[in-house]
DRENDO-1510 file (C-alpha; in Angstrom, 1 decimal, always signed):
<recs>
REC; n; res; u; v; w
REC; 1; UNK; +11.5; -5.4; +28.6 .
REC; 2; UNK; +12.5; -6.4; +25.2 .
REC; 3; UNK; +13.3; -10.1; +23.9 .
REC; 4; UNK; +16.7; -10.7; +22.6 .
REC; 5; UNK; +18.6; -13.6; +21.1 .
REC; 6; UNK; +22.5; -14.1; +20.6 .
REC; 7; UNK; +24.0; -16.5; +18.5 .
REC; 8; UNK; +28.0; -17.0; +18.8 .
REC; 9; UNK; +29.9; -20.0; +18.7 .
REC; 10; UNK; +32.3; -18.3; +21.7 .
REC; 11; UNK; +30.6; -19.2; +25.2 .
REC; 12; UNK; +32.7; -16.1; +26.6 .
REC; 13; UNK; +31.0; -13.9; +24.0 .
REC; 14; UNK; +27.6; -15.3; +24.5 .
REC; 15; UNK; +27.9; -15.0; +28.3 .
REC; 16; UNK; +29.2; -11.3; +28.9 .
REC; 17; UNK; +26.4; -10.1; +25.8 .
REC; 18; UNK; +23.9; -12.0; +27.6 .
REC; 19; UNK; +24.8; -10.4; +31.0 .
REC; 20; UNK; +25.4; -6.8; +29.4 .
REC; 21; UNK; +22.0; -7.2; +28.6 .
REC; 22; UNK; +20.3; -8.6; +31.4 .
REC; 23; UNK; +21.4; -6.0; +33.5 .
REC; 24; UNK; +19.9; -3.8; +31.2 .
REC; 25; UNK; +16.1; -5.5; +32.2 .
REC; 26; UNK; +15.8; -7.5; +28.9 .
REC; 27; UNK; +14.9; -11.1; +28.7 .
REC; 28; UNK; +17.9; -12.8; +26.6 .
REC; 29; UNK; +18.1; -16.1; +24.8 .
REC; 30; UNK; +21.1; -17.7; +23.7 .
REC; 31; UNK; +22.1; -19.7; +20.8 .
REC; 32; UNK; +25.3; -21.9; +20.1 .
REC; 33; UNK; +26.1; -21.8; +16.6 .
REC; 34; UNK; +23.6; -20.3; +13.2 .
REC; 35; UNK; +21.7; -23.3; +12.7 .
REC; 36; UNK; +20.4; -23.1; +16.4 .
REC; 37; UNK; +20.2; -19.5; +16.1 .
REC; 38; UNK; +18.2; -19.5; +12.9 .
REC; 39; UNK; +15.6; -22.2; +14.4 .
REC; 40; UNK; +14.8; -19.7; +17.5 .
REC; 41; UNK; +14.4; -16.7; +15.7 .
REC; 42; UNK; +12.0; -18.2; +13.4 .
REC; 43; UNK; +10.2; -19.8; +15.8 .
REC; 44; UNK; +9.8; -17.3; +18.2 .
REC; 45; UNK; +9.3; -13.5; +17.6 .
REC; 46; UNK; +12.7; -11.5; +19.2 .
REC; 47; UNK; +13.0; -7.9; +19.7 .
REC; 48; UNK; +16.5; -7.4; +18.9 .
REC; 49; UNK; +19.1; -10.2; +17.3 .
REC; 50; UNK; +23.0; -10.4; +17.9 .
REC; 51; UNK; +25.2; -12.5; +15.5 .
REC; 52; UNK; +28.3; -13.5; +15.2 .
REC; 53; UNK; +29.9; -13.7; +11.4 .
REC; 54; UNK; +32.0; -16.7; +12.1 .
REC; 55; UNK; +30.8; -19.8; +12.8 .
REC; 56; UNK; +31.3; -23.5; +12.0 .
REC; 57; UNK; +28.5; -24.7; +9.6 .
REC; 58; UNK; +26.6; -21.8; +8.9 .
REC; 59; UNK; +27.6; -18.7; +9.3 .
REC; 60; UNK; +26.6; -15.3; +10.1 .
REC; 61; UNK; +25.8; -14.0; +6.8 .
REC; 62; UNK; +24.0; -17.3; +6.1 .
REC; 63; UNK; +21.8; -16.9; +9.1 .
REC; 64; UNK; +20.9; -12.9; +7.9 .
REC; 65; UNK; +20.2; -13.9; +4.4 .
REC; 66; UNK; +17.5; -16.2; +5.7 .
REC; 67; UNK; +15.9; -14.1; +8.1 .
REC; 68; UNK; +15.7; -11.4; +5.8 .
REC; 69; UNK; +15.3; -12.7; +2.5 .
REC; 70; UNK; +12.4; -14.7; +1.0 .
REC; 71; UNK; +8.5; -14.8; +2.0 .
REC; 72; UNK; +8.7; -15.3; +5.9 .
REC; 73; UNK; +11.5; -12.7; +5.9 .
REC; 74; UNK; +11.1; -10.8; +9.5 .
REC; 75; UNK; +11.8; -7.3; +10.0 .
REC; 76; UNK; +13.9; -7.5; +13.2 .
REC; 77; UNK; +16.8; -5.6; +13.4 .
REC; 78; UNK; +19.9; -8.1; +13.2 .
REC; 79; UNK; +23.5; -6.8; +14.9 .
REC; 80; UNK; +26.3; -8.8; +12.9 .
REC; 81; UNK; +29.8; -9.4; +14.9 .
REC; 82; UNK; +32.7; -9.8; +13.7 .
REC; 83; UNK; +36.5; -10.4; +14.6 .
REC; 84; UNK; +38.0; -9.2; +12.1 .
REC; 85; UNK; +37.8; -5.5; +10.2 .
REC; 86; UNK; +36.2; -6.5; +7.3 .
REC; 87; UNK; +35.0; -3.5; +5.6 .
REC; 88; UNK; +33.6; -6.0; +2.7 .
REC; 89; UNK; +31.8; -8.3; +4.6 .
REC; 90; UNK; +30.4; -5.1; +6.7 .
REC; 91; UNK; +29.2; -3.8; +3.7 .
REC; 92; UNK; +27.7; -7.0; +2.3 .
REC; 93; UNK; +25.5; -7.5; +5.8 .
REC; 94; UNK; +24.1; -3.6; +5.5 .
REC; 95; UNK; +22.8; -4.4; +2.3 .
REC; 96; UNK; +21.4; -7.9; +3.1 .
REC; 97; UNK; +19.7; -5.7; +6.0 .
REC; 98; UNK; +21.6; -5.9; +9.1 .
REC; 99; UNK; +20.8; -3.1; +11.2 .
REC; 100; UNK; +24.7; -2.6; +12.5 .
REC; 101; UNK; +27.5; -4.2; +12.4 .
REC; 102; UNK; +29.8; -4.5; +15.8 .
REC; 103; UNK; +33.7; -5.5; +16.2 .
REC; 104; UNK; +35.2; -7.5; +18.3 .
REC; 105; UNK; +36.5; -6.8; +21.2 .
REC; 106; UNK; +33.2; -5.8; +22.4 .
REC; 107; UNK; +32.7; -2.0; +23.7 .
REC; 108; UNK; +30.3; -1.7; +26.6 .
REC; 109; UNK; +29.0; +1.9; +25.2 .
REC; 110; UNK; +28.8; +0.7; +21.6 .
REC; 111; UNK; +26.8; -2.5; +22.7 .
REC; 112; UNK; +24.3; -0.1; +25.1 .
REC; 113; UNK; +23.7; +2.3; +22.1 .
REC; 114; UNK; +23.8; -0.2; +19.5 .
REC; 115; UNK; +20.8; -1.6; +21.6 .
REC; 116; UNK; +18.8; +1.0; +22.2 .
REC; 117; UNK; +18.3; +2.4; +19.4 .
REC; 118; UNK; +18.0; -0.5; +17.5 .
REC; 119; UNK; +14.8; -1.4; +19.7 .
REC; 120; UNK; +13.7; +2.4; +19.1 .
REC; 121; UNK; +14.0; +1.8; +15.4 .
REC; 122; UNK; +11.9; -1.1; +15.7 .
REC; 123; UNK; +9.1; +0.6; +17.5 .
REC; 124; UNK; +9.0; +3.3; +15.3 .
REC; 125; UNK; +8.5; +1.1; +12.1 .
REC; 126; UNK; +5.6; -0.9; +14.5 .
REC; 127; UNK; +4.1; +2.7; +15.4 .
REC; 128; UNK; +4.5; +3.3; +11.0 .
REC; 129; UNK; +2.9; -0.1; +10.4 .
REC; 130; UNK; -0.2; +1.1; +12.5 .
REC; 131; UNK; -0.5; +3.8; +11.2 .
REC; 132; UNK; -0.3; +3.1; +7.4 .
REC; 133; UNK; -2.7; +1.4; +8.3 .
REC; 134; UNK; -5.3; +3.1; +9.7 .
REC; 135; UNK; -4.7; +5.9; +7.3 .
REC; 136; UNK; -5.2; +3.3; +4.5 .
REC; 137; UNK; -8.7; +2.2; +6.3 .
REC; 138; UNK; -9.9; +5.7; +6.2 .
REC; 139; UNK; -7.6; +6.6; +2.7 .
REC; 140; UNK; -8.5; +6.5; -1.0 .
REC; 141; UNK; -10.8; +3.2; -1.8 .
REC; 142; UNK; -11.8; +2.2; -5.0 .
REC; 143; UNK; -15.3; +0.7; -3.9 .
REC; 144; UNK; -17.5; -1.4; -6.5 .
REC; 145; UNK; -17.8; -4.6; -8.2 .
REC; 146; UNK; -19.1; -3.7; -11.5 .
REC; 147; UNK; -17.1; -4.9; -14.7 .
REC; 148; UNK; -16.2; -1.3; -15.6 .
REC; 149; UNK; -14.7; -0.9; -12.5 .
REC; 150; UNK; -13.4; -4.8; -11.7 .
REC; 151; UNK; -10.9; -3.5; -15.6 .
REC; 152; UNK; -9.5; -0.4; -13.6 .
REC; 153; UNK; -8.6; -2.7; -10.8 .
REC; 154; UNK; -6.7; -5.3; -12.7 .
REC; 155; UNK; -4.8; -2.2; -14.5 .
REC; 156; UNK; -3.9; -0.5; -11.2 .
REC; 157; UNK; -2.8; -4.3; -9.8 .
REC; 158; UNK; -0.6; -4.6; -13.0 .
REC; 159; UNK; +0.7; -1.3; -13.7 .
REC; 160; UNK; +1.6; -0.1; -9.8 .
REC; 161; UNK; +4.4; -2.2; -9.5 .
REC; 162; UNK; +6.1; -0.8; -12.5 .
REC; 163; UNK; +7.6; +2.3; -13.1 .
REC; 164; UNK; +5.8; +3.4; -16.1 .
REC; 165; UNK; +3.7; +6.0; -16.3 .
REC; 166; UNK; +0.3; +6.3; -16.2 .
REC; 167; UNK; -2.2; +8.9; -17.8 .
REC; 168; UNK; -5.8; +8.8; -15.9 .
REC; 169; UNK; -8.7; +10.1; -18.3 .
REC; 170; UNK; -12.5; +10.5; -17.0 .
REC; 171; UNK; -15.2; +12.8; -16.1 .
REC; 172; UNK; -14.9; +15.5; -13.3 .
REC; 173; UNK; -15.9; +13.3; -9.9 .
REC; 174; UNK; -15.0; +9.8; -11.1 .
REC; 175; UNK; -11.8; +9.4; -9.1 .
REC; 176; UNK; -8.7; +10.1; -11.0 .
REC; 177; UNK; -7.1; +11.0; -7.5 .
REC; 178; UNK; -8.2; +7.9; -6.1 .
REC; 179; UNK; -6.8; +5.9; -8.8 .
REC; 180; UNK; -3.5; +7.8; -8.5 .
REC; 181; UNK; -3.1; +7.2; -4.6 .
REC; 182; UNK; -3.9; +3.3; -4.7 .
REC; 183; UNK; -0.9; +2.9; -7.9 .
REC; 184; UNK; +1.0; +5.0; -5.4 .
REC; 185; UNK; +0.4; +3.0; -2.3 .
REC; 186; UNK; +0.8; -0.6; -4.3 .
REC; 187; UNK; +4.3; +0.7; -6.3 .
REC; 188; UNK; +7.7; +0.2; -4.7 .
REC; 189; UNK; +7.8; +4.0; -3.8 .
REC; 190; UNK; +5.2; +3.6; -1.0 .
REC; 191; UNK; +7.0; +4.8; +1.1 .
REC; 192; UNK; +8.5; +7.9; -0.3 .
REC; 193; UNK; +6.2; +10.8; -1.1 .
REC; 194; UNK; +3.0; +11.4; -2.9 .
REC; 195; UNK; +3.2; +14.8; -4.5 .
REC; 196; UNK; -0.3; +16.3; -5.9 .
REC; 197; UNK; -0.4; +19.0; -8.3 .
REC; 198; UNK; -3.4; +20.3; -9.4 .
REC; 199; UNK; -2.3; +22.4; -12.3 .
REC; 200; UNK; -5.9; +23.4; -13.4 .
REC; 201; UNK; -5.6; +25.5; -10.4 .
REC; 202; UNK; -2.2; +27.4; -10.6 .
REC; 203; UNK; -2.1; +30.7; -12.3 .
REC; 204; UNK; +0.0; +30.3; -15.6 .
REC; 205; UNK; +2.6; +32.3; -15.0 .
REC; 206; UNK; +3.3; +30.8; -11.5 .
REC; 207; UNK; +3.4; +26.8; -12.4 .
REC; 208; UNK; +6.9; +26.9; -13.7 .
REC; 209; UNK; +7.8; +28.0; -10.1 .
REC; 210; UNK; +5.9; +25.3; -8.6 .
REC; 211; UNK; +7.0; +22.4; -10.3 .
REC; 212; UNK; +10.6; +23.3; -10.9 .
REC; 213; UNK; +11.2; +25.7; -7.8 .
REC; 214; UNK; +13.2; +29.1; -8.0 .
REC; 215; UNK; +16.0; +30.8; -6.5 .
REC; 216; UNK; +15.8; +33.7; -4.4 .
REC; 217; UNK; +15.4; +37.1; -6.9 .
REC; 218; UNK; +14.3; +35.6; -9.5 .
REC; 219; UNK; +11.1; +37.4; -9.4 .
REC; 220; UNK; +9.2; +39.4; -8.0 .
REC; 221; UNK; +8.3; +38.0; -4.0 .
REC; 222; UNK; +10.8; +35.2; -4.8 .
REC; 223; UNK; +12.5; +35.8; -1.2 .
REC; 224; UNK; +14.1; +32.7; -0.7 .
REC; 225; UNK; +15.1; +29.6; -2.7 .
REC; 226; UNK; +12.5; +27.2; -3.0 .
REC; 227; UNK; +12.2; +23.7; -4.1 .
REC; 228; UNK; +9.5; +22.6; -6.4 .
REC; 229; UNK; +6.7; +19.6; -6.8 .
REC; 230; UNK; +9.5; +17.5; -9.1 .
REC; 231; UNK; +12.5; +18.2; -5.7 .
REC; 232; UNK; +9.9; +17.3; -3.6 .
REC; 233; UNK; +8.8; +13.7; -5.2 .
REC; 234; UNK; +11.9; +13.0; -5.3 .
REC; 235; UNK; +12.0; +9.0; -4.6 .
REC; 236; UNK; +8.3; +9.2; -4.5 .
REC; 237; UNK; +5.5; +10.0; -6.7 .
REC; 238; UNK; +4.3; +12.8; -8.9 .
REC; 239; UNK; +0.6; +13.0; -9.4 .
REC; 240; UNK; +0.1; +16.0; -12.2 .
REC; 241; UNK; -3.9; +16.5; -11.8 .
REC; 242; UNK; -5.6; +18.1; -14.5 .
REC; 243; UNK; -2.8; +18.3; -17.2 .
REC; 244; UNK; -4.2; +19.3; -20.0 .
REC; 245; UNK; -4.9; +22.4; -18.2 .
REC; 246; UNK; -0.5; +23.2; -18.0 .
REC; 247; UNK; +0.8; +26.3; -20.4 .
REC; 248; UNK; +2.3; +25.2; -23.8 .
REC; 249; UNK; +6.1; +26.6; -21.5 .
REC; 250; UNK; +5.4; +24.5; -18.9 .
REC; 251; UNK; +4.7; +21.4; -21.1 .
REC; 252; UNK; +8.1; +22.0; -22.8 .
REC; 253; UNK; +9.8; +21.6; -19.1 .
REC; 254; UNK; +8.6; +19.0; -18.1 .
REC; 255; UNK; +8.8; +16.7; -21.1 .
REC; 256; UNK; +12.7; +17.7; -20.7 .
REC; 257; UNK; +12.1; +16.6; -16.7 .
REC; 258; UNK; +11.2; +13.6; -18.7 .
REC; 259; UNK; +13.6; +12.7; -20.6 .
REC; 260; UNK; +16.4; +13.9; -18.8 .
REC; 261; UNK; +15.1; +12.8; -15.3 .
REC; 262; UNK; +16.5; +16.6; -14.4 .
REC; 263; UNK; +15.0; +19.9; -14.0 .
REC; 264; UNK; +16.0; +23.2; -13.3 .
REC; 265; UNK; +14.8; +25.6; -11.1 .
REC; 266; UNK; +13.5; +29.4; -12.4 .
REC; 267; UNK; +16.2; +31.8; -12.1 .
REC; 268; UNK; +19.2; +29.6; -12.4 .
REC; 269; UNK; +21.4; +27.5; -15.4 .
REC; 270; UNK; +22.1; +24.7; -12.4 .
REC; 271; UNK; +20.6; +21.2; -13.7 .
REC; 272; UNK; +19.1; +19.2; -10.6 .
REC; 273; UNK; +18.7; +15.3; -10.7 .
REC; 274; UNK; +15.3; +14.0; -9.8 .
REC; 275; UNK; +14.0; +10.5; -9.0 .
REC; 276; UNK; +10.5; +10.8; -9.7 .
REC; 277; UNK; +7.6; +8.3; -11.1 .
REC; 278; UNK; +4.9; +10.3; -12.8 .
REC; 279; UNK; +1.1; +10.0; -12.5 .
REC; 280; UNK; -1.3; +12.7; -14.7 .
REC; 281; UNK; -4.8; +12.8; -15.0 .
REC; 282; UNK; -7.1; +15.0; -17.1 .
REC; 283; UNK; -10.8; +14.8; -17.8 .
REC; 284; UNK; -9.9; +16.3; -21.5 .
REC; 285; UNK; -9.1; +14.6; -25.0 .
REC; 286; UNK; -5.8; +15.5; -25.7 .
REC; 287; UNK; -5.9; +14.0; -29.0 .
REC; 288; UNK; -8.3; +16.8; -29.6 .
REC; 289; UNK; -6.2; +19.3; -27.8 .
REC; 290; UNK; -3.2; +18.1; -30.0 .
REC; 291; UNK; -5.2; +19.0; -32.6 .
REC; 292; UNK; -5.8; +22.4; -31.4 .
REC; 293; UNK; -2.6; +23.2; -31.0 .
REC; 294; UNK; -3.0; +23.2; -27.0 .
REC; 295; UNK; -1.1; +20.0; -26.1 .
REC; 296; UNK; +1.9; +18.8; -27.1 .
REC; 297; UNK; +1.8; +15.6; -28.8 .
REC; 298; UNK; +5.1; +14.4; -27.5 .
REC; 299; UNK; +4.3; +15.0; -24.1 .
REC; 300; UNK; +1.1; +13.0; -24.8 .
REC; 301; UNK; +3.0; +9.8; -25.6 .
REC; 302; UNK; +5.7; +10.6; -23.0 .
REC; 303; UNK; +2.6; +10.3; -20.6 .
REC; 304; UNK; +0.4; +8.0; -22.2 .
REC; 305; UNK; +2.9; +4.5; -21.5 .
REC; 306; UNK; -0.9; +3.0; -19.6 .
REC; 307; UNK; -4.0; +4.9; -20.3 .
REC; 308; UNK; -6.5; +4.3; -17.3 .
REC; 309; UNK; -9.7; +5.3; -18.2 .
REC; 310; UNK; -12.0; +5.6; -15.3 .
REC; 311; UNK; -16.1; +5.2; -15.9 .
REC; 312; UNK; -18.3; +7.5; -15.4 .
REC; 313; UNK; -20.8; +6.9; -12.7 .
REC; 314; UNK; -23.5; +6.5; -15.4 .
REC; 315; UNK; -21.8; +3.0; -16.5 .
REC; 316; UNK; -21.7; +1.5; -12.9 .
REC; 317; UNK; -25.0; +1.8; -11.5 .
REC; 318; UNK; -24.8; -1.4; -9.9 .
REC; 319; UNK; -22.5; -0.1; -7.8 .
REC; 320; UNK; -24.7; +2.4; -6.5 .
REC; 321; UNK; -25.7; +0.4; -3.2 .
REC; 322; UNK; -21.9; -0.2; -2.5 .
REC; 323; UNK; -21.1; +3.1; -2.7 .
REC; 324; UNK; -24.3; +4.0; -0.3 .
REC; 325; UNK; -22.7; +1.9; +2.3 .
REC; 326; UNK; -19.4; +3.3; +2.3 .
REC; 327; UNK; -20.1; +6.7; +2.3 .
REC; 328; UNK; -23.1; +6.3; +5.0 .
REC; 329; UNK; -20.7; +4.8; +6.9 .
REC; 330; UNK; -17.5; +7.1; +6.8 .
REC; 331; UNK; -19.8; +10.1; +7.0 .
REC; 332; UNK; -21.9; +9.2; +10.1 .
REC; 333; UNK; -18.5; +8.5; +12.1 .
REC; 334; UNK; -17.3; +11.8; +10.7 .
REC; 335; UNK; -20.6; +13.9; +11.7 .
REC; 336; UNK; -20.7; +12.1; +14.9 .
REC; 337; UNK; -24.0; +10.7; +13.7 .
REC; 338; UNK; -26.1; +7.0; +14.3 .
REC; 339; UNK; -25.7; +5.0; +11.5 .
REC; 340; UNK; -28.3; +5.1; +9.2 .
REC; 341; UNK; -29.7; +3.0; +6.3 .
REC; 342; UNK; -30.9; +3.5; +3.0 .
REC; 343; UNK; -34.4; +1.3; +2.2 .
REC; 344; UNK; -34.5; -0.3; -1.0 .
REC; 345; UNK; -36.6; +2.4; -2.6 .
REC; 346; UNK; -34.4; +4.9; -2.1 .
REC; 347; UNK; -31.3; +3.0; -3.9 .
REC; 348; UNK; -33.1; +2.6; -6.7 .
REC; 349; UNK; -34.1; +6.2; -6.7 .
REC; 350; UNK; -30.7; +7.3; -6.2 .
REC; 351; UNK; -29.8; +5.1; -9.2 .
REC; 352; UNK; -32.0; +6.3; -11.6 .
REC; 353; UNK; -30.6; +9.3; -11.4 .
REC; 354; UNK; -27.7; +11.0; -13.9 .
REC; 355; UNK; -25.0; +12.0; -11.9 .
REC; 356; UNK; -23.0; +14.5; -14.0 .
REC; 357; UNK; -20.7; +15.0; -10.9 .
REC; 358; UNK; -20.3; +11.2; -10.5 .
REC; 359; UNK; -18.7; +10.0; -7.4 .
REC; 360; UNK; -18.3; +13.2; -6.2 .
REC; 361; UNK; -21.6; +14.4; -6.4 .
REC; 362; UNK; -23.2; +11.4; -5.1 .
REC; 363; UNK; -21.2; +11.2; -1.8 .
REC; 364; UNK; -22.8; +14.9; -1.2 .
REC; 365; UNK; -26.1; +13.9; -1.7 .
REC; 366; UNK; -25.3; +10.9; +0.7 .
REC; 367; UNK; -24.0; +13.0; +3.3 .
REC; 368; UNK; -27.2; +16.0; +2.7 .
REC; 369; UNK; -29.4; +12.9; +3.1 .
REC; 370; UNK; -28.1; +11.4; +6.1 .
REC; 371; UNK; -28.2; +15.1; +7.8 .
REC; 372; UNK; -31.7; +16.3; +7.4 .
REC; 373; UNK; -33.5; +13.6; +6.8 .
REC; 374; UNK; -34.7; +10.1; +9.6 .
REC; 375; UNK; -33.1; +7.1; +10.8 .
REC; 376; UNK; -34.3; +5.3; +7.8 .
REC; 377; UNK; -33.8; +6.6; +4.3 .
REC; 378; UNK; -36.6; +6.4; +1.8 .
REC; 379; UNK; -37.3; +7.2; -2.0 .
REC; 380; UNK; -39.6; +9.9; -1.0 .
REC; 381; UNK; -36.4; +11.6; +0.9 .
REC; 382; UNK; -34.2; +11.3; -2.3 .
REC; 383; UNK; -37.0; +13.1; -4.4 .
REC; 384; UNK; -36.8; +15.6; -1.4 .
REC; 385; UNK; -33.4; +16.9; -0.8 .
REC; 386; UNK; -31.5; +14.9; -3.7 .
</recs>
């Protein structure tokens, strides 16, 4: 049984909506004119909200632009009604976030539909919620309170609601990736897609084809047309991984991609429009690989708007015992395993270590560790099987 409030000034209105959709099995609430209307719905949570457009005082449009703009803005879906066939006003209520918009006279059907799947819409953005969520509990964290890290932090916080681009730089193992996902997840494109490329790891010869895409024939096993990494982020994200690794051709692309916010695929003269915010990470020095003739330096700046540079773990010992706990932590509920601790000896044995790999390398030792050896970790285990 969902909740529902209507708010017309016409009794006749309100009483044959509220009886529509009592019959229905819903529990509706009633409101006399938009000032009424706009108290209850911020005082009480409603599943589903009918409207009317015209009303003495404040009107429809008033009463949607309050529930839907500002901080306590709700996410209920709102049904607008109107008398009269005002494609304007329709117009102006879908973009101030009405879900639909109804005319008078009333149709039973329309009114039924309208309802349902306006109350499916909203419990498929609940179910979205939860889950965002819990992927984002068990996602990319940035875990540490060390100055060196605290600096990346307050760059991500700035930069991710922007649409500039970023250019990630570190050692192998740091968390590039991570640092990509959480500007991702904090921009305004949450909620499109997070394309990854990793182009260290795509044969030269194929990378055009992934990022642009291709059309069927235009080589060899190309057997169908096929979108590429720049279609796909479309109104989303593009994380390039590795960059400095891409071919000298495939540079030249996508600075074009670049400028021209358009790319086209291999195999045809057909220019495609893309919407895409660019991410690129490298563990190289590009000014030295500018030098060498292996990067292109206007690419470099094209990508360079905010240079993160993320610390090696060598620089953030003192995170160390952070890190310990996060990792024990996700890696006994993944194994199945008792949690386990780490004494004090063994956190300072694990940070006196060097860590080449970095993050990467340490959560492996964490997770051999916590496999073969007790309940309680000690220094003489680290010397053991680190």
């Amino acid at each position: 049984m969902a909740k529902l409030l209507i708010i017309d000034d016409e009794r006749g209105i309100r009483n044959t909506l509220r009886e529509i959709l009592a019959d229905e099995g819903h529990e509706v609430e009633i409101a006399e004119n938009g000032k009424q209307g706009l108290e209850m719905a911020q005082a009480k949570a409603f599943d589903l909200i009918f409207s009317d457009i015209k009303m003495p005082e404040m009107d429809g449009i008033e009463v949607l632009k309050a529930l839907k703009e500002g901080e306590e803005a709700i996410d209920t879906p709102i049904v607008m009604i109107s008398g009269h066939g005002d494609v304007e006003t329709a117009v102006q209520a879908l973009k101030l976030g009405a879900y639909d918009f109804l005319l008078k006279p009333l149709d039973l059907n329309r009114i039924l539909i309208t309802t349902k799947n306006a109350l499916e819409s909203k419990s498929l953005k609940q179910e979205t919620k939860q889950l965002r969520k819990k992927i984002s509990d068990h996602g990319p964290q940035m875990i540490g309170k060390s100055a060196a890290i605290a600096r990346v932090r307050e760059i991500i916080d700035k930069v991710a609601p922007t649409e500039a681009r970023v250019l990630i730089t570190g050692p192998n193992g740091t968390g590039k990736e991570v640092v990509a996902h959480l500007i991702h997840e904090q921009s305004p494109r949450a909620n499109g897609p997070m394309v990854e490329v990793n182009c260290a790891a795509i044969p030269s010869e194929l990378i055009e084809s992934e990022l642009f895409g291709h059309m069927k024939g235009s080589f060899t096993g190309a057997v169908k047309d096929r979108a590429g990494k720049f279609e796909q982020a479309d109104g989303g994200t593009l994380f390039l991984d590795e960059i400095g690794d891409m071919s000298l051709a495939a540079q030249t692309k996508v600075l074009r991609a670049l400028q021209e916010s358009e790319i086209t695929r291999v195999g045809s003269d057909k220019p495609i429009k893309v919407n895409v915010r660019v991410l690129a990470a490298t563990n190289k020095d590009l000014v030295k690989e500018i030098a060498e003739g292996n990067f292109r330096e206007d690419l470099f700046h094209r990508l360079n708007v905010i240079p993160v540079a993320v610390p090696p773990l060598k620089d953030r010992l003192e995170d160390i015992p952070l890190l310990v706990e996060h990792f024990t932590a996700r890696i006994c509920d993944e194994q199945g395993i008792a949690p386990k601790t780490f004494d004090e000896g063994a956190i300072k044995a694990l940070q006196s270590r060097e860590w080449t790999g970095n993050i990467r390398q340490l959560r492996n030792v964490i997770e051999r560790l916590i496999i073969l050896a007790g309940n309680t970790i000690t220094a003489e285990d680290v010397n053991m099987y680190a």
